[in-house]
N, C-alpha and C positions, 0 to 999 in steps of 0.2 A: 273681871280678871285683869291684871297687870302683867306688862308683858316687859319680857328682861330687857329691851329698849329702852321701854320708860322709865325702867330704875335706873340705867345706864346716863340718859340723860338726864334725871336728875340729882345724880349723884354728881355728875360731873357741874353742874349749876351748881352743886353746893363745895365743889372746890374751886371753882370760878369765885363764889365769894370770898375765900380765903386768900384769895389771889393767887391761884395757880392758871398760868396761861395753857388755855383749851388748844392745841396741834391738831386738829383735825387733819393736815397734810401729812403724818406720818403715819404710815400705814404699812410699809416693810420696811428689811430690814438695810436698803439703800439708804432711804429717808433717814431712817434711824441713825445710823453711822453719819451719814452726812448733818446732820443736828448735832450729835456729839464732837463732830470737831469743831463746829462754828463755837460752840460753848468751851469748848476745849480750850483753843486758840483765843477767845477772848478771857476767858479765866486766867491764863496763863500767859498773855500780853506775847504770843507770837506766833507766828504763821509758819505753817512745817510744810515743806515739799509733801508730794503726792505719796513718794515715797517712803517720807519718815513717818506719814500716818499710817501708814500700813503697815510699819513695822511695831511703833507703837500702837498702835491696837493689837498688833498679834502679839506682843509681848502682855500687856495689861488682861488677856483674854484666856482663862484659865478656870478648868472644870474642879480646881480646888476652892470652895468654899471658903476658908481660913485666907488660903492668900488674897483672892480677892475681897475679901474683906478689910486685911493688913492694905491692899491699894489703895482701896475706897478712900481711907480715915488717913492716912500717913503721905509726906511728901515722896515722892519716888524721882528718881533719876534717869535720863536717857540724855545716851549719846548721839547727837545729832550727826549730819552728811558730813559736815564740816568738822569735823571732831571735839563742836562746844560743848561742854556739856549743859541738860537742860536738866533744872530742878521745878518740880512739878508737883499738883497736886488734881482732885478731883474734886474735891470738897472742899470747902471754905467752912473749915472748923472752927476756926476763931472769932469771924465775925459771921454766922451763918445766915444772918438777914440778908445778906446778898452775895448768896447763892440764887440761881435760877431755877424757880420752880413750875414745872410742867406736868400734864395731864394729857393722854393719849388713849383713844382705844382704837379693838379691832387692828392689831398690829398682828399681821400674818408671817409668821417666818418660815420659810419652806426653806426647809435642805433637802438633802436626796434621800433621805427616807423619813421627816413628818413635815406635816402640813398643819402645823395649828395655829390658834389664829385667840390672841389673849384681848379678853374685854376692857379691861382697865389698866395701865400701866403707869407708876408713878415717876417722873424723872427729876435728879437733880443735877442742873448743870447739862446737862444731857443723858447721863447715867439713871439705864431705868435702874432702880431700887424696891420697886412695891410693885408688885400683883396681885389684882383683884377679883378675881371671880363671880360674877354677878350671877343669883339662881332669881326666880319665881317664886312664891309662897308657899307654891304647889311644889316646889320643891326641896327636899331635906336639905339643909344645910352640908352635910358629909357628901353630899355627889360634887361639891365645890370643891371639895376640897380631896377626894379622889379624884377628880379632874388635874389638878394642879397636880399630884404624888404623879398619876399617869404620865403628864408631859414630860415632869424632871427624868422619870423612867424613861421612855422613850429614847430607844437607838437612835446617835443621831438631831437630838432633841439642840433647842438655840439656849439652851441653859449653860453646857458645855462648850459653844464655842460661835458665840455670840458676844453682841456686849449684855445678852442676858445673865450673863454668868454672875453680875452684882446682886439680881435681885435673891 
């Protein structure tokens, strides 16, 4: 019997060969954010106060589907400390080969009311995008995937108000 470990690791071996780099160091969602601005800031050739990332993420971070997808794909605008304004994107649409591509599991996001904790997550640039759900043989496929409906359900959940909100 195969146990969802060893699917887990060798799934991620087989995006290892695709060339997605393995993050084994992120695992919440400090990490996470703190990853998404080093990509951020180098994507974007600048370096934001403490402050401006935290207003840019809470501005970019939104339980509507549609817009955060309009983010994802399209240049967006924010007004810096200093009043420059910054044009910005998250993706590198046009030349996508260099985009940064990442592979993460076991990233646990606890807010104050869930505690779940996702197997595979796909990131580009730092933006998770893909969620994976790994089962066993032994198990149906549809328990993955009521798993996944349950999280987004969930009061509270890092879908709405996370940088989860891309995938």
């Amino acid at each position: 019997m195969i146990k969802e470990q060893e699917i887990e690791d060798a799934f991620i071996g087989k995006l290892q060969d695709q060339k997605y780099t393995y993050r084994r160091d992120i695992r919440d969602k400090a990490s996470l954010e703190q990853n998404f601005r080093n990509k951020f800031e180098a994507l974007n050739r600048v370096k934001l106060t403490d402050a401006e990332f935290a207003r840019l993420r809470d501005e970019i971070i939104t339980p509507d589907v549609f817009q955060a997808a309009k983010t994802l794909r399209e240049q967006n605008y924010f007004q810096r400390e200093d009043g420059t304004p910054l044009h910005y994107t998250l993706v590198n649409i046009k030349e996508w080969c260099k985009n940064d591509f990442e592979v993460i599991n076991q990233l646990r996001i606890n807010t104050d009311n869930s505690h779940h904790r996702y197997d595979v997550i796909l990131l580009i640039n730092g933006v998770p995008v893909v969620q994976i759900e790994l089962k066993t043989f032994e198990v149906i496929p549809r328990k993955a995937i009521e798993q996944i409906v349950h999280y987004k359900n969930d009061a509270g959940n890092g879908y709405t108000n996370s940088l989860l909100c891309f995938m």
